[in-house]
N, C-alpha and C positions, 0 to 999 in steps of 0.2 A: 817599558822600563820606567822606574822612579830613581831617582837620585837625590839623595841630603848631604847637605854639606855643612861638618860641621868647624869650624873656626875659632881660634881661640890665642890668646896671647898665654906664652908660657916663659918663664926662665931654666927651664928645665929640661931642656929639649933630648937629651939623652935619656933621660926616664920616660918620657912620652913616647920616644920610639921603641924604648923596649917594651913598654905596657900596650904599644898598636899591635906591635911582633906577637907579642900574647896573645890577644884577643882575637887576631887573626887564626892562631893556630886553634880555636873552640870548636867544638861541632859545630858544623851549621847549617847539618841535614834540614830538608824543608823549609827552613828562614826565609826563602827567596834571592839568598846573599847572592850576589853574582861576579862582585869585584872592588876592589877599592884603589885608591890612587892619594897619597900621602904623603905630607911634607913639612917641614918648618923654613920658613923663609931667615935669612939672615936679620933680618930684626926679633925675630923667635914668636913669629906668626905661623899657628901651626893647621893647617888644610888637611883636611880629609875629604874627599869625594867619593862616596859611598852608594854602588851599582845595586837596584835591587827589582828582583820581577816584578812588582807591581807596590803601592802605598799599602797597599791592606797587610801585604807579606812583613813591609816592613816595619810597619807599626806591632804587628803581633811580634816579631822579632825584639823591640824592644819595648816589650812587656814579660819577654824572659827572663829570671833570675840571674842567671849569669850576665846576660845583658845591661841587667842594672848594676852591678857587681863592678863591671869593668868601667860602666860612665861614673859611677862614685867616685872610684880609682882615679879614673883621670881625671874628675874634677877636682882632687885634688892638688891633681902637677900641672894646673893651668893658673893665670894671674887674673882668675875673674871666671864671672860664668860663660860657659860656651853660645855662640848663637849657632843657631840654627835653622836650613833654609830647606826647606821640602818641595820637592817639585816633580810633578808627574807630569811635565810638558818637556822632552828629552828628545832631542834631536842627535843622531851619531853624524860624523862627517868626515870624509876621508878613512870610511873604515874606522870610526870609533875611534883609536887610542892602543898603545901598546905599552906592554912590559919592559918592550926592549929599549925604550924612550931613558934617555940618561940624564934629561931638562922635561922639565914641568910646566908650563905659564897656566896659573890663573886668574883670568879677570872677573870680576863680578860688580856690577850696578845695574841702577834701572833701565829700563827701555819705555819708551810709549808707542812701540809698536813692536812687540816681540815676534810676530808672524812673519814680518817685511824684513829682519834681522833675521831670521831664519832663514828667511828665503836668499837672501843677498849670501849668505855663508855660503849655503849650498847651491848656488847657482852654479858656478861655473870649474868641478872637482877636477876637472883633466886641464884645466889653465892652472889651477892652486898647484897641483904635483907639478906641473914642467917649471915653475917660476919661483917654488918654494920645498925641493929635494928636502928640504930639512924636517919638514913636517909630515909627519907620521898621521896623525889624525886628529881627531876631539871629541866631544861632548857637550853640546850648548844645552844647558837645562833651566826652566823660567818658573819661578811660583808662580800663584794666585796673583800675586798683588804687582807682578811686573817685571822683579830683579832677576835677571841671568845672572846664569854663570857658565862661562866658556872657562872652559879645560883642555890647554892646547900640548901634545905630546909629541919633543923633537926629537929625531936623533943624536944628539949636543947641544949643550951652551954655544958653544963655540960657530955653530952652522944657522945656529937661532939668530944668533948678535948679526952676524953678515948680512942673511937674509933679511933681517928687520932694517939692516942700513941700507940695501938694495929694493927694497919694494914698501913702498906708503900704503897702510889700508885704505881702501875705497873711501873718495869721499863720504857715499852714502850709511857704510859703518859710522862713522864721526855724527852724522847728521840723526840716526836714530839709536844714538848711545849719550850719557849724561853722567859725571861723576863717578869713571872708573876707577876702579883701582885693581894694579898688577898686582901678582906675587909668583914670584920668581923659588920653583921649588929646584934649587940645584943638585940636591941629592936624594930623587924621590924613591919610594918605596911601593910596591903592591901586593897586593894582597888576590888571589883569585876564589871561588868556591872549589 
């Protein structure tokens, strides 16, 4: 699996959602598309996490016409240019992530050990469910040059806040993470192939 993520400050956040709504409904036989997971935070920080078989698919996907069509589009309803994070080092956990998730978290910074952060996530899946009902699953995915991005999918805000006041992450999370930052997609959107 490859996964891009793309971010963006926008004031516009109701026109981004309906030009996503668009862009999702394109063909997109053969693309490799496989899913997407999107949101504007209340600061009108707007997340896409973008599921695809492989970088090669996805790269050819956006060297489509319509593809470029719709990044034009939106870069026009955004307050700057988009960045952009590509990462074919994609770990699922907890069963990947669901549609039916009604809160979003996503963090994203660097790591200096994205293996050991990997592993600590997935170590221990049937203590994560008994201790945190709330979480549905995720997606940890890393570029080249180090930065993750976890994509965490709850059943509620509301079951998220609780459980995040009932359980501290693992020291060892803290100790091989650096300058996160959250974003909080409260009313996220998906997209599937």
């Amino acid at each position: 699996m490859f996964i891009q993520v793309i971010q963006a400050k926008t004031s516009r956040p109701d026109e981004v959602r309906a030009l996503m709504k668009e862009w999702g409904e394109l063909p997109n036989e053969g693309s490799g598309f496989l899913g997407g997971t999107y949101g504007i935070t209340d600061d009108g920080t707007m997340i896409a996490v973008v599921r695809f078989e492989s970088q090669e698919k996805a790269m050819a996907n956006s060297d489509r016409p319509e593809t470029d069509d719709m990044a034009q589009r939106m870069a026009a309803l955004t307050d700057g240019p988009p960045d952009f994070q590509d990462c074919d080092d994609v770990t699922e956990w907890l069963g990947e992530g669901s549609e039916a998730a009604c809160s979003v978290q996503v963090f994203r910074g660097p790591t200096h050990d994205a293996e050991a952060l990997k592993a600590a996530m997935t170590r221990d899946e049937a203590t994560m469910r008994q201790e945190r009902p709330d979480v549905i699953g995720g997606t940890f995915a890393v570029d080249d040059s180090g930065d993750f991005t976890n994509t965490v999918y709850f059943t509620d805000e509301a079951s998220a806040r609780e459980g995040e006041s009932k359980s501290e992450p693992p020291e060892e999370f803290r100790t091989l993470m650096s300058d996160v930052r959250f974003y909080d997609l409260r009313d996220p959107w998906f997209e599937s192939a």
